[in-house]
PyMOL Python script that loads the backbone (N, CA, C, O; Angstrom):
from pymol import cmd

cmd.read_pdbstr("""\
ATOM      1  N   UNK A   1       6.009  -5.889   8.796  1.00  0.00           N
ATOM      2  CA  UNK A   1       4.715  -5.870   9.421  1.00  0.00           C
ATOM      3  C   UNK A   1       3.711  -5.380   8.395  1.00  0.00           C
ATOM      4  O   UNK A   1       3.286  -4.228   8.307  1.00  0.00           O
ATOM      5  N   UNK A   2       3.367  -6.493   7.575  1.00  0.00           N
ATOM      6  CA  UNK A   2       2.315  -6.089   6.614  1.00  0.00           C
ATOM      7  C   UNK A   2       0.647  -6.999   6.529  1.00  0.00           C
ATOM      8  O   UNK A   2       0.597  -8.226   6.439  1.00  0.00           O
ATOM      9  N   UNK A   3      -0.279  -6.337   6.567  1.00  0.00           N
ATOM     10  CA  UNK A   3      -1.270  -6.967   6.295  1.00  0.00           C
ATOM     11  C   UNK A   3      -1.550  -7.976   7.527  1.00  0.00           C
ATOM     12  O   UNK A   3      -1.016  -7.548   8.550  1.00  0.00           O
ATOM     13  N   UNK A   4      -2.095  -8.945   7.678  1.00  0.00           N
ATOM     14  CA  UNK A   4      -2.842  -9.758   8.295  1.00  0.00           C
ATOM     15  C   UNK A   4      -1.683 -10.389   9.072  1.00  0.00           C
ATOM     16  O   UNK A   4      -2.191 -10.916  10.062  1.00  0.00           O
ATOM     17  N   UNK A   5       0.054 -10.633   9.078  1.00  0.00           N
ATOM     18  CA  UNK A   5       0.674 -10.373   9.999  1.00  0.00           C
ATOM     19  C   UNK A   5       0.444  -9.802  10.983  1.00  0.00           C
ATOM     20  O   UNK A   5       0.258 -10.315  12.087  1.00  0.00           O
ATOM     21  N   UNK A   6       0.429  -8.664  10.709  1.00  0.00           N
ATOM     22  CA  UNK A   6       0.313  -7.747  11.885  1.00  0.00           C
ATOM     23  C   UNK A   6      -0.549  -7.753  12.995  1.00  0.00           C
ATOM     24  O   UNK A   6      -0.541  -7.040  13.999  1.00  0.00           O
ATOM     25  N   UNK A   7      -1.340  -8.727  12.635  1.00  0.00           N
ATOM     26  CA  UNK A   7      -2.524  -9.328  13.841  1.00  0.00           C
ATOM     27  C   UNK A   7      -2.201  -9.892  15.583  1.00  0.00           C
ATOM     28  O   UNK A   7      -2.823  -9.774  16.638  1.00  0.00           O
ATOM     29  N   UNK A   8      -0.965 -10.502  15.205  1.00  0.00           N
ATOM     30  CA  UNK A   8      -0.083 -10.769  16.238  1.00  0.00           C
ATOM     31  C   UNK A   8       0.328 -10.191  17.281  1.00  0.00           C
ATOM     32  O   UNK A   8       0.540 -10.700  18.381  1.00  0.00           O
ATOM     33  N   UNK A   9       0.520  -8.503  16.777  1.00  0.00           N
ATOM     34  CA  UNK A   9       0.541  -7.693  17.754  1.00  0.00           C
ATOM     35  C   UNK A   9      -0.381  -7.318  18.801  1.00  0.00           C
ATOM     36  O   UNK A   9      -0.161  -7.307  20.012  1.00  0.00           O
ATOM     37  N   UNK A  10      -1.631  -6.959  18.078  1.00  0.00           N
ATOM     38  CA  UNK A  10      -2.768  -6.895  19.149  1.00  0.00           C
ATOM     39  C   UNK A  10      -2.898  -8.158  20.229  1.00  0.00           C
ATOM     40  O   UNK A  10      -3.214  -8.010  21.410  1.00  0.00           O
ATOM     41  N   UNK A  11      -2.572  -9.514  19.545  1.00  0.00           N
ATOM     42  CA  UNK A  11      -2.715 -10.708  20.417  1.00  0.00           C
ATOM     43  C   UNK A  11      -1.321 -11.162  21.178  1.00  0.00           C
ATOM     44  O   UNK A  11      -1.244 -12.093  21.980  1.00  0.00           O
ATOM     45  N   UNK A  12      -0.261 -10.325  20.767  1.00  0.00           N
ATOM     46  CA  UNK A  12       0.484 -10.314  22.166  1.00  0.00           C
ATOM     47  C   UNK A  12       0.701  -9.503  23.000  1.00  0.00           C
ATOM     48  O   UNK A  12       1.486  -9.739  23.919  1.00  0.00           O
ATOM     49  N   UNK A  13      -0.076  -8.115  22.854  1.00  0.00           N
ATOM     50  CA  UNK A  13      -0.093  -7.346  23.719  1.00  0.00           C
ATOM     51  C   UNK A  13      -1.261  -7.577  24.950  1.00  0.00           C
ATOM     52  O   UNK A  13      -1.238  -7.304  26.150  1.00  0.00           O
ATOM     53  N   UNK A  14      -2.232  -8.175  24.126  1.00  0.00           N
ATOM     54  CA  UNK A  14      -3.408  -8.816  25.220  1.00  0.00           C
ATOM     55  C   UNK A  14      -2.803  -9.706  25.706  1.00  0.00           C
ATOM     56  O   UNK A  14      -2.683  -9.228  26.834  1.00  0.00           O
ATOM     57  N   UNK A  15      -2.152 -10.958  25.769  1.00  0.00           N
ATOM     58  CA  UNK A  15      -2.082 -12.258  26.064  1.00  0.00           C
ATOM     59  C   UNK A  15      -0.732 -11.399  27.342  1.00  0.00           C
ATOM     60  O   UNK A  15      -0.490 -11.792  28.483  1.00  0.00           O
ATOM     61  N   UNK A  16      -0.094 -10.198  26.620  1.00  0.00           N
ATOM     62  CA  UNK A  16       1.072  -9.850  28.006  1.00  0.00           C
ATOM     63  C   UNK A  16       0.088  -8.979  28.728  1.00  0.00           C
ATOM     64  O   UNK A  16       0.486  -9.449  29.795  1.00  0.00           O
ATOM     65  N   UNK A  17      -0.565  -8.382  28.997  1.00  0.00           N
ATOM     66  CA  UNK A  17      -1.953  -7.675  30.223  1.00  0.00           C
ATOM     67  C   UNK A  17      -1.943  -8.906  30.808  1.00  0.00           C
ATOM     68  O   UNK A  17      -1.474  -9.295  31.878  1.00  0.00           O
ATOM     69  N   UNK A  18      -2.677  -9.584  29.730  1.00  0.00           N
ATOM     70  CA  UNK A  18      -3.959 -10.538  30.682  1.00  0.00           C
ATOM     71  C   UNK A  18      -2.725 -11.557  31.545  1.00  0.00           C
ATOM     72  O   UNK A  18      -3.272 -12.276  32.381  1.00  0.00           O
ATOM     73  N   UNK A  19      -1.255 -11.721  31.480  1.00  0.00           N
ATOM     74  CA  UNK A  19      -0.022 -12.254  32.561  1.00  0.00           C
ATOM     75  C   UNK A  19       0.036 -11.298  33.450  1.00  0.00           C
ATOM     76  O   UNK A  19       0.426 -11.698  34.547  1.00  0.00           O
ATOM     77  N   UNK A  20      -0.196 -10.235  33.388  1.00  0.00           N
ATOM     78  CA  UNK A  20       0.154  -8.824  34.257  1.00  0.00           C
ATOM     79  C   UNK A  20       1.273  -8.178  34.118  1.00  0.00           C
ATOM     80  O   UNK A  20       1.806  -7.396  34.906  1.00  0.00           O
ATOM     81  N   UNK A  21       1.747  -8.666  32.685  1.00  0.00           N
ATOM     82  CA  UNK A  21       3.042  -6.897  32.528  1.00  0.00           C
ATOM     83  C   UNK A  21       2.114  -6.146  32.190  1.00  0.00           C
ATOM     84  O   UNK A  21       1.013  -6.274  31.655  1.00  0.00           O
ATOM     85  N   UNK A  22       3.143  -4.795  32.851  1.00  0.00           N
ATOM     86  CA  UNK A  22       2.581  -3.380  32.107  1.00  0.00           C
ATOM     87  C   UNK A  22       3.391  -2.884  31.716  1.00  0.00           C
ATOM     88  O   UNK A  22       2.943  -1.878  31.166  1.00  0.00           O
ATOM     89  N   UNK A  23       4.925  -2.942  31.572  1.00  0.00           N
ATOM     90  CA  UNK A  23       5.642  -2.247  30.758  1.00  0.00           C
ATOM     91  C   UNK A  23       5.892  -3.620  29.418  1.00  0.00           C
ATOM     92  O   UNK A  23       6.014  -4.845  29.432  1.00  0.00           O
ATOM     93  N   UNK A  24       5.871  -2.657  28.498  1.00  0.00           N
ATOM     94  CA  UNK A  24       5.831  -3.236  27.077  1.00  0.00           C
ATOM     95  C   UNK A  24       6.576  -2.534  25.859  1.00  0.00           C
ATOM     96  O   UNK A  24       6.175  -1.776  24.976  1.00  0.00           O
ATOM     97  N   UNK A  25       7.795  -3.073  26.152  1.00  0.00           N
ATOM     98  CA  UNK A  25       8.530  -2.558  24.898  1.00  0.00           C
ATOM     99  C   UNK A  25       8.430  -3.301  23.784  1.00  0.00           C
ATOM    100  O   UNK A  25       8.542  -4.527  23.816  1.00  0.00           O
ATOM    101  N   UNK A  26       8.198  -2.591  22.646  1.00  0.00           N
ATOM    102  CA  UNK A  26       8.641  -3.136  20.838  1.00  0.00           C
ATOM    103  C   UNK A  26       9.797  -2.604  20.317  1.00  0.00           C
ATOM    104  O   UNK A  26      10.057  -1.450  19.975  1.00  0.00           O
ATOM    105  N   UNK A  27      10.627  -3.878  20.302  1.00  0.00           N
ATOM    106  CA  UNK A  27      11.998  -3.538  19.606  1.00  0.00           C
ATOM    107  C   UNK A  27      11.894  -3.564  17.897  1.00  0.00           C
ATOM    108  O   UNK A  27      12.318  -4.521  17.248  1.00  0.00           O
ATOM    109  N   UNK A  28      11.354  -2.536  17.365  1.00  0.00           N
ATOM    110  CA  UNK A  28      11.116  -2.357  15.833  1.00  0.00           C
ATOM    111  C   UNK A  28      12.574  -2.167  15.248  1.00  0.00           C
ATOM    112  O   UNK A  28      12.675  -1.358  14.326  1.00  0.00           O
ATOM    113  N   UNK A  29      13.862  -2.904  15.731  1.00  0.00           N
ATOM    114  CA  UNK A  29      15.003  -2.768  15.064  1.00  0.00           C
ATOM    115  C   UNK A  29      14.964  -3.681  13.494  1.00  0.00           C
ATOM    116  O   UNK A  29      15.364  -3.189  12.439  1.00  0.00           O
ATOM    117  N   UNK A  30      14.348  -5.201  13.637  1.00  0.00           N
ATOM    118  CA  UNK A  30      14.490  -5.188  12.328  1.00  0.00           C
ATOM    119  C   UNK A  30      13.367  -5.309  11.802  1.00  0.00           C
ATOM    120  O   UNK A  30      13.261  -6.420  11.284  1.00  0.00           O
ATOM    121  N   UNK A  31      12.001  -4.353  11.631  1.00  0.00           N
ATOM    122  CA  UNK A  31      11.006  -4.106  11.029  1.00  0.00           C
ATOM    123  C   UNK A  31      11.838  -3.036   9.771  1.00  0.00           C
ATOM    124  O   UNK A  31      12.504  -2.044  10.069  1.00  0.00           O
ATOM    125  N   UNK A  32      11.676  -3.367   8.832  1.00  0.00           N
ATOM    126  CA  UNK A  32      11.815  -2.664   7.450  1.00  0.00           C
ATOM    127  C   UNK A  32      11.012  -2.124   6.868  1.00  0.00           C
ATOM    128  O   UNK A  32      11.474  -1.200   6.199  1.00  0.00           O
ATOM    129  N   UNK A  33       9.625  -2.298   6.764  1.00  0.00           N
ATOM    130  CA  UNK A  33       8.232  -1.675   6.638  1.00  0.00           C
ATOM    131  C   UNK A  33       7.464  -1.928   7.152  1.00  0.00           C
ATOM    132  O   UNK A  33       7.368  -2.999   7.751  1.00  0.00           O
ATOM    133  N   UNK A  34       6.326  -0.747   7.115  1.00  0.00           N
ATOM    134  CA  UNK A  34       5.058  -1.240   7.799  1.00  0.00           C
ATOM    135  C   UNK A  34       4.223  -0.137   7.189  1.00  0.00           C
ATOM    136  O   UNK A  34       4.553   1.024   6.946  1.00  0.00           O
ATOM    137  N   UNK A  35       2.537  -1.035   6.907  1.00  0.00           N
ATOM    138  CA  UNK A  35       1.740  -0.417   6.286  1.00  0.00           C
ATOM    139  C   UNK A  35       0.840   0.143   7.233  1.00  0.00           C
ATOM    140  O   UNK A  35       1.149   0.056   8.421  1.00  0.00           O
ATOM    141  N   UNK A  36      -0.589   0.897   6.798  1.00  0.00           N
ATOM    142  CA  UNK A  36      -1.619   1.019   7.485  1.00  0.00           C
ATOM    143  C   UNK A  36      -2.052   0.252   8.729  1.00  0.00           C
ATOM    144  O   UNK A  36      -2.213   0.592   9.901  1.00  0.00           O
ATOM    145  N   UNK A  37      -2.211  -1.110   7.952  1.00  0.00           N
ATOM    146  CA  UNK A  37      -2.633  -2.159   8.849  1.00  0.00           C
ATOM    147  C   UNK A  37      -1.688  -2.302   9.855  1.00  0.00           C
ATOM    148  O   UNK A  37      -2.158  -2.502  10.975  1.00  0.00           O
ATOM    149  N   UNK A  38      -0.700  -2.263   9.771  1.00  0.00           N
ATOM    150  CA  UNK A  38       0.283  -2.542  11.067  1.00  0.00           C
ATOM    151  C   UNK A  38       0.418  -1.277  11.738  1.00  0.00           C
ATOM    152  O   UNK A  38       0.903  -1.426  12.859  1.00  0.00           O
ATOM    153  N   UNK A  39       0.177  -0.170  11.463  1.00  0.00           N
ATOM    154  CA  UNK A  39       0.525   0.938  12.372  1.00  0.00           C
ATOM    155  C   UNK A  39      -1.028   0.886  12.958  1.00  0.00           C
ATOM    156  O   UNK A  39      -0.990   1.019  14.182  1.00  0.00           O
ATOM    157  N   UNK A  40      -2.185   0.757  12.532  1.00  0.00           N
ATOM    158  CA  UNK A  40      -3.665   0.590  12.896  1.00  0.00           C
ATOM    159  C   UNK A  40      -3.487  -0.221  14.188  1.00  0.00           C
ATOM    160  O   UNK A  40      -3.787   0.288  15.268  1.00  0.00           O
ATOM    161  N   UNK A  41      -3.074  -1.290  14.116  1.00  0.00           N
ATOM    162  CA  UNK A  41      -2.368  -2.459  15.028  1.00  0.00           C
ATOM    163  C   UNK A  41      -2.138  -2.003  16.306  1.00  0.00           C
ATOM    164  O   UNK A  41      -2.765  -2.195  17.348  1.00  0.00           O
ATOM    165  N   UNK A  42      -0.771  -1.133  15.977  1.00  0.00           N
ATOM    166  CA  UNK A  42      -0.233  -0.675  17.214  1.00  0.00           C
ATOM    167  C   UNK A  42      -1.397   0.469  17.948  1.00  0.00           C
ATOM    168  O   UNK A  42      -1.550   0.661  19.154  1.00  0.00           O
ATOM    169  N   UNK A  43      -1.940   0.957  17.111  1.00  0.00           N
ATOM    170  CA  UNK A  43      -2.843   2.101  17.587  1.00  0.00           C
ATOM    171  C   UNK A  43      -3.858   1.458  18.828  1.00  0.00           C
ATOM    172  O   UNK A  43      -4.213   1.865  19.934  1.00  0.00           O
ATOM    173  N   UNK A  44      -4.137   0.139  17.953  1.00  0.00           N
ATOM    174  CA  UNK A  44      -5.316  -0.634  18.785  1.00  0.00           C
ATOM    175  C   UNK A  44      -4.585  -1.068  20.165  1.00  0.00           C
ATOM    176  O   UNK A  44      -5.064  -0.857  21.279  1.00  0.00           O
ATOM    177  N   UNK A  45      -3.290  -1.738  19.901  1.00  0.00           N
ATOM    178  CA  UNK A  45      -2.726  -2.157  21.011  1.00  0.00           C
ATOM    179  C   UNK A  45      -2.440  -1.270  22.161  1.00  0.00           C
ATOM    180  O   UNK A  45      -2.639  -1.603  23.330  1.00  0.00           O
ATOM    181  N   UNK A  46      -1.817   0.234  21.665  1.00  0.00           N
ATOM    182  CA  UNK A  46      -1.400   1.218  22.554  1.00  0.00           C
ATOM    183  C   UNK A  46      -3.177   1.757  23.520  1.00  0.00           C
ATOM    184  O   UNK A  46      -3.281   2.268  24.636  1.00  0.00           O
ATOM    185  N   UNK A  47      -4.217   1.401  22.604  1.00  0.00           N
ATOM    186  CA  UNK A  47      -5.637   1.993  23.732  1.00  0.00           C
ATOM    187  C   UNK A  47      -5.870   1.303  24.461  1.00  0.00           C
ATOM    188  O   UNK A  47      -6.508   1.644  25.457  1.00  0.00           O
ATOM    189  N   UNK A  48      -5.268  -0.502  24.183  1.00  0.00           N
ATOM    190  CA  UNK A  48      -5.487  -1.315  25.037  1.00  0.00           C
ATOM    191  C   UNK A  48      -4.996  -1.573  26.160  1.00  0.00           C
ATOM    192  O   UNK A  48      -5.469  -2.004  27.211  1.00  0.00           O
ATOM    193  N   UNK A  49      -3.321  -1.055  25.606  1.00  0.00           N
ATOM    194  CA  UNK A  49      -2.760  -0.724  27.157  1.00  0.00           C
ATOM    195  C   UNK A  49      -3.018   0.417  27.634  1.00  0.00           C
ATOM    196  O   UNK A  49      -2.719   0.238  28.814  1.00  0.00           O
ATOM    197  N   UNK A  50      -3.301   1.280  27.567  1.00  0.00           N
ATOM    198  CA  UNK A  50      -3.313   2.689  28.149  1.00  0.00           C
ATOM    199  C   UNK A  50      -5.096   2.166  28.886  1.00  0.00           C
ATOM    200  O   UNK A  50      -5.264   2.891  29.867  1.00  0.00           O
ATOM    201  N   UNK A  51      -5.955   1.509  28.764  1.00  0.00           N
ATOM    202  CA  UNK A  51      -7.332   1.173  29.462  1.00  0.00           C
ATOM    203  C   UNK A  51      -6.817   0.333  30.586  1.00  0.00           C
ATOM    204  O   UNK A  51      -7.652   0.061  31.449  1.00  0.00           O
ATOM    205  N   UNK A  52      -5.421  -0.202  30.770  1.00  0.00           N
ATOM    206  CA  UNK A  52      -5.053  -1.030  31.629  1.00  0.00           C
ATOM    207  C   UNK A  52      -4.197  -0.078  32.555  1.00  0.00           C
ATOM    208  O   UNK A  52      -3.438   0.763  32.073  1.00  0.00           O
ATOM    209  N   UNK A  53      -4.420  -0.322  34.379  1.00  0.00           N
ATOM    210  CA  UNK A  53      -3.850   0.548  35.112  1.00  0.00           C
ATOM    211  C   UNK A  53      -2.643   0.082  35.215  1.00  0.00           C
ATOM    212  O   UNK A  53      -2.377  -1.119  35.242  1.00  0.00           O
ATOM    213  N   UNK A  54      -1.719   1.123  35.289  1.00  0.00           N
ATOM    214  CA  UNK A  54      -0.250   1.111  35.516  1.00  0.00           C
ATOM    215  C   UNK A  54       0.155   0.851  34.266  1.00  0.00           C
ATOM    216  O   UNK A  54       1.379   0.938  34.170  1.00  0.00           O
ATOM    217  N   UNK A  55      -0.319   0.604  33.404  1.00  0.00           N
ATOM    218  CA  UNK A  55       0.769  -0.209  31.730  1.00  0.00           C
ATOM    219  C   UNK A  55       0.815   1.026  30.710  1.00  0.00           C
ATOM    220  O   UNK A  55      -0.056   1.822  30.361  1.00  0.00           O
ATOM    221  N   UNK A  56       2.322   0.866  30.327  1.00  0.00           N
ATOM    222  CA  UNK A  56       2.412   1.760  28.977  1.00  0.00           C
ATOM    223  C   UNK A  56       2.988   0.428  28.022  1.00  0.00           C
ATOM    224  O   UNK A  56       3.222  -0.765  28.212  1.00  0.00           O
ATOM    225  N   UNK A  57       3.081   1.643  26.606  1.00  0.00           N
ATOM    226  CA  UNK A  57       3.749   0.988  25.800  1.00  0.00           C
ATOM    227  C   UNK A  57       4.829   1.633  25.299  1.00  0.00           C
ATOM    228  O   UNK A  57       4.476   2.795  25.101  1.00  0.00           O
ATOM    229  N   UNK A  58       6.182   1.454  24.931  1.00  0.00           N
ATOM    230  CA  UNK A  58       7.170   2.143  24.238  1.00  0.00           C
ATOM    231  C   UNK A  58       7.845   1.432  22.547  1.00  0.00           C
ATOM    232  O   UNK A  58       7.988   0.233  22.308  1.00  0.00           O
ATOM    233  N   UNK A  59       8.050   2.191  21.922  1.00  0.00           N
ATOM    234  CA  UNK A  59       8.721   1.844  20.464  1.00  0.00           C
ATOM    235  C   UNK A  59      10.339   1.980  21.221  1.00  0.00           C
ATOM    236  O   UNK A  59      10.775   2.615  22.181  1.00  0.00           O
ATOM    237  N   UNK A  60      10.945   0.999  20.199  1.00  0.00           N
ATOM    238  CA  UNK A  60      12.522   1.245  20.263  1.00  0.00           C
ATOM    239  C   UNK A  60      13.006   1.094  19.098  1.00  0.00           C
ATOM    240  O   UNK A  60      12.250   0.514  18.318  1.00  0.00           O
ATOM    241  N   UNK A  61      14.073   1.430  18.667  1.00  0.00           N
ATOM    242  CA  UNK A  61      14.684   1.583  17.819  1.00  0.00           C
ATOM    243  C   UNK A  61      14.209   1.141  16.298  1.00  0.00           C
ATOM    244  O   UNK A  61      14.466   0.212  15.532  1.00  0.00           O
ATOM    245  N   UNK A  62      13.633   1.953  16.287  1.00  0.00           N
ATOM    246  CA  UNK A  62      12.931   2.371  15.174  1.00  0.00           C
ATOM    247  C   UNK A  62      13.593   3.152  13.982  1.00  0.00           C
ATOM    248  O   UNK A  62      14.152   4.177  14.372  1.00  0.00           O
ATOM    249  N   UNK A  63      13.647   3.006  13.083  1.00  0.00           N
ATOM    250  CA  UNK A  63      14.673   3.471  11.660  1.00  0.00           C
ATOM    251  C   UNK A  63      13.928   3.243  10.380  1.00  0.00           C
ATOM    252  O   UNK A  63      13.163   2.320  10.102  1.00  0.00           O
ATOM    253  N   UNK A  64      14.326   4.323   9.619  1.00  0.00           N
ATOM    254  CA  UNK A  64      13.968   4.490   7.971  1.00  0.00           C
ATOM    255  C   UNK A  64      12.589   4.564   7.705  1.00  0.00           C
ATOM    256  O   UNK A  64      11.917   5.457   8.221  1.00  0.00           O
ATOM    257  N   UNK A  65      11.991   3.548   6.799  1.00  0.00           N
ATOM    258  CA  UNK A  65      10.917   3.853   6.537  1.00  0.00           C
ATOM    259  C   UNK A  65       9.977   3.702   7.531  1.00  0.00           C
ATOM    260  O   UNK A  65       8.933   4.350   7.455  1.00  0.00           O
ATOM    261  N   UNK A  66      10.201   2.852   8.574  1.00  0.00           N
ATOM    262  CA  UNK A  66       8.942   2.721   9.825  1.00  0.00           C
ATOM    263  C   UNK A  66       9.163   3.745  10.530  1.00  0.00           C
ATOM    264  O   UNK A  66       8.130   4.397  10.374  1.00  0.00           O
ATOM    265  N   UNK A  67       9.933   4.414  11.313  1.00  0.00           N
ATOM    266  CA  UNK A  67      10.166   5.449  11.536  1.00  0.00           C
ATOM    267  C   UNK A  67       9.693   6.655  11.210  1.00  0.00           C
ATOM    268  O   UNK A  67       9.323   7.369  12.142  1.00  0.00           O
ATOM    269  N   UNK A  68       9.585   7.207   9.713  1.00  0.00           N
ATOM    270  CA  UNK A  68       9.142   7.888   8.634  1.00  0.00           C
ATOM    271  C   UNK A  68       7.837   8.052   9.088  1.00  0.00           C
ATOM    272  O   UNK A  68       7.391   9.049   9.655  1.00  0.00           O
ATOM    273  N   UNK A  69       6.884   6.389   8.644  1.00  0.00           N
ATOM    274  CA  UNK A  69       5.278   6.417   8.884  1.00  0.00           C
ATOM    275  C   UNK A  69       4.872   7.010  10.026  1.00  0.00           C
ATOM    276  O   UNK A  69       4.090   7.960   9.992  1.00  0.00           O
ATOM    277  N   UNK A  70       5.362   6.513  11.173  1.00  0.00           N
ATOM    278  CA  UNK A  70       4.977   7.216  12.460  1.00  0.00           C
ATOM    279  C   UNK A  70       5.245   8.593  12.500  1.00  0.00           C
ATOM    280  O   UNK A  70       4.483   9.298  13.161  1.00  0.00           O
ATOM    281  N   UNK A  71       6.193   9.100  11.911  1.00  0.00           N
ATOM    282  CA  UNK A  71       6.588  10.511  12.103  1.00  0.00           C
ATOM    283  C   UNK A  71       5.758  11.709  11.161  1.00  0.00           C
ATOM    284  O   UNK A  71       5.708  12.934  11.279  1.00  0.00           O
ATOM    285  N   UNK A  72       5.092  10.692  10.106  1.00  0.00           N
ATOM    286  CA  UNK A  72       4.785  11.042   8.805  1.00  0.00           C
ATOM    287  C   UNK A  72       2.832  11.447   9.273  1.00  0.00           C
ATOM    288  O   UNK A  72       2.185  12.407   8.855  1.00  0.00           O
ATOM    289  N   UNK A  73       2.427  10.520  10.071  1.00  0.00           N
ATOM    290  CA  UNK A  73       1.143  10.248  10.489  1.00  0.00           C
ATOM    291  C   UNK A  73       1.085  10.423  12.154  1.00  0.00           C
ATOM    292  O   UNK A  73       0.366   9.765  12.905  1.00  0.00           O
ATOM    293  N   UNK A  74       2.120  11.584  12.580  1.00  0.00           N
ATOM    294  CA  UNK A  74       1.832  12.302  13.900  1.00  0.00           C
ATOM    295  C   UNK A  74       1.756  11.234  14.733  1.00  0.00           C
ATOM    296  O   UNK A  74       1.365  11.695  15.805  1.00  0.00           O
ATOM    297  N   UNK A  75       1.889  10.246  14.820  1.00  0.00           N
ATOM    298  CA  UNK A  75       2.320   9.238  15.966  1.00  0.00           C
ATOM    299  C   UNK A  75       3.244   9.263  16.514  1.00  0.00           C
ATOM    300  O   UNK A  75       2.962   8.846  17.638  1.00  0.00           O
ATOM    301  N   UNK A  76       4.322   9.511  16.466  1.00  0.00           N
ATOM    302  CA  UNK A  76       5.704   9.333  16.969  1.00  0.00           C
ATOM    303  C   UNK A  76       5.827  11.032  18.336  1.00  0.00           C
ATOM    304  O   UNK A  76       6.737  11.238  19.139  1.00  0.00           O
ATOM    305  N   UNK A  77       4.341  12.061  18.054  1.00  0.00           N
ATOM    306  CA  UNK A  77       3.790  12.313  19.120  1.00  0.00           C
ATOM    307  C   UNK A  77       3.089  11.719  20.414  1.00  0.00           C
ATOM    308  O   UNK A  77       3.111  12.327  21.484  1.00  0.00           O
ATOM    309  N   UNK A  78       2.410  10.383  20.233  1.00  0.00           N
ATOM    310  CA  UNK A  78       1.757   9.517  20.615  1.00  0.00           C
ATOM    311  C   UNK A  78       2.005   8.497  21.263  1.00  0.00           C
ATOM    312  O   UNK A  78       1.483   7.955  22.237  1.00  0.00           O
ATOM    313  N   UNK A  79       3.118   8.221  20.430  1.00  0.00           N
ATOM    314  CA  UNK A  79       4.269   6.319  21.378  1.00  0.00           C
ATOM    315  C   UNK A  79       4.945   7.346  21.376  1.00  0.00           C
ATOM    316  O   UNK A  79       4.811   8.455  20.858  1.00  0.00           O
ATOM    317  N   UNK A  80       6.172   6.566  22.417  1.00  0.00           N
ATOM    318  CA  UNK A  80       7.019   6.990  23.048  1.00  0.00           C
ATOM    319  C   UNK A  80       8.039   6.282  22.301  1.00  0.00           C
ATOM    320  O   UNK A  80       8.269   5.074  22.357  1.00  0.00           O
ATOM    321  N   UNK A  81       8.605   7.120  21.624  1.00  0.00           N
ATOM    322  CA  UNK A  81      10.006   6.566  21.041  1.00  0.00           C
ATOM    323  C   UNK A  81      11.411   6.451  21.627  1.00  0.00           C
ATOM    324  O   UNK A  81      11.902   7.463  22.127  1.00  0.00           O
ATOM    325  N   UNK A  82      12.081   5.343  21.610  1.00  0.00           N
ATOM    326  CA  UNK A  82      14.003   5.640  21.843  1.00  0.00           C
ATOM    327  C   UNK A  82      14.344   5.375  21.184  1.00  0.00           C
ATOM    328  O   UNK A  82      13.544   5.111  20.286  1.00  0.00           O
ATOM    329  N   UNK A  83      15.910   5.136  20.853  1.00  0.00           N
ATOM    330  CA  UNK A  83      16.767   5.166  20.510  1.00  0.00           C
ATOM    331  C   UNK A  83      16.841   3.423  20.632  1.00  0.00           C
ATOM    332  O   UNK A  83      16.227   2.615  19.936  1.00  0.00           O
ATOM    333  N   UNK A  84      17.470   3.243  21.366  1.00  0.00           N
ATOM    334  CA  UNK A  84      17.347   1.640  21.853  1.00  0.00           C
ATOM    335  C   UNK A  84      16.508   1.143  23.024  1.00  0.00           C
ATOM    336  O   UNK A  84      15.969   1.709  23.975  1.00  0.00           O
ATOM    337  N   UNK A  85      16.623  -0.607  22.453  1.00  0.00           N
ATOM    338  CA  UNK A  85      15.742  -1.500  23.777  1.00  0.00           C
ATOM    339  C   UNK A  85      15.787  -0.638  25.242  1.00  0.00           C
ATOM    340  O   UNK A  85      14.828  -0.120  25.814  1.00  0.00           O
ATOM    341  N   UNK A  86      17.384  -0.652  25.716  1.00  0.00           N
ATOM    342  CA  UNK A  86      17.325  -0.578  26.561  1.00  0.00           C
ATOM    343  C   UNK A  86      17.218   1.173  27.096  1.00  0.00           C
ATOM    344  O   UNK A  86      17.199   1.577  28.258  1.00  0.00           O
ATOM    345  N   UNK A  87      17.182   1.697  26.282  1.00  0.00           N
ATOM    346  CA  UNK A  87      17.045   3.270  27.010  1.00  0.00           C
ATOM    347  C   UNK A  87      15.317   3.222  26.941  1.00  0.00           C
ATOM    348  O   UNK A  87      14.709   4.161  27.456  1.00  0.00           O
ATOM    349  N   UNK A  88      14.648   2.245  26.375  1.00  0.00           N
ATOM    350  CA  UNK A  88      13.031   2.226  26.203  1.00  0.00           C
ATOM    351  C   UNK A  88      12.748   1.546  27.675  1.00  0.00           C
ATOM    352  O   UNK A  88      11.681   1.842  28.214  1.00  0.00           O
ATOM    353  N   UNK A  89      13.609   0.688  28.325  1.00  0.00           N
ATOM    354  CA  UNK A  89      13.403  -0.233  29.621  1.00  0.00           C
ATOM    355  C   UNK A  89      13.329   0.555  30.673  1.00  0.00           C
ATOM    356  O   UNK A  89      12.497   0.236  31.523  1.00  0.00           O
ATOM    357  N   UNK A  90      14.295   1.982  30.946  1.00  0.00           N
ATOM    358  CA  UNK A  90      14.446   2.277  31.897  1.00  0.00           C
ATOM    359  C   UNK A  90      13.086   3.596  32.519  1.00  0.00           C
ATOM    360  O   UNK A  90      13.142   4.049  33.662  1.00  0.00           O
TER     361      UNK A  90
END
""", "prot")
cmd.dss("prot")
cmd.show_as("cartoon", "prot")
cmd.util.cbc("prot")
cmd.orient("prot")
């Protein structure tokens, strides 16, 4: 998730609101890095759901260096992290 990739996220987190989910998991199992721009991303995406009633967002399985950034830049206070997909579902 680098650079102008990462655009995708904001536009599938809108395009899943505007269907009417509100639970929204990201399975970051095989994300290997991620820069500014992609953690900026999620930042934007997580205000967008949190302005929407009833919707969160959760990280899952998250490892190494992406992991790191969030933990590194006090986010991983912020999203809600698990372990795996499915302990993020329940």
């Amino acid at each position: 998730m680098l650079g102008a990739d990462s655009g995708q996220v904001e536009a599938l987190v809108n395009e899943l609101l505007l269907q009417g989910c509100r639970d929204i998991v990201f399975d970051l199992s095989g994300l290997t890095h991620i820069d500014s721009t992609g953690i900026g991303r999620f930042i934007a995406s997580y205000n967008r759901t949190m302005q929407t009633e009833g919707a969160s967002m959760r990280m899952a399985a998250a490892t190494g260096v992406v992991r790191s950034a969030f933990r590194v830049t006090k986010l991983d206070s912020v999203f809600p992290f698990y372990d795996t997909v499915e302990q993020a579902q329940q």
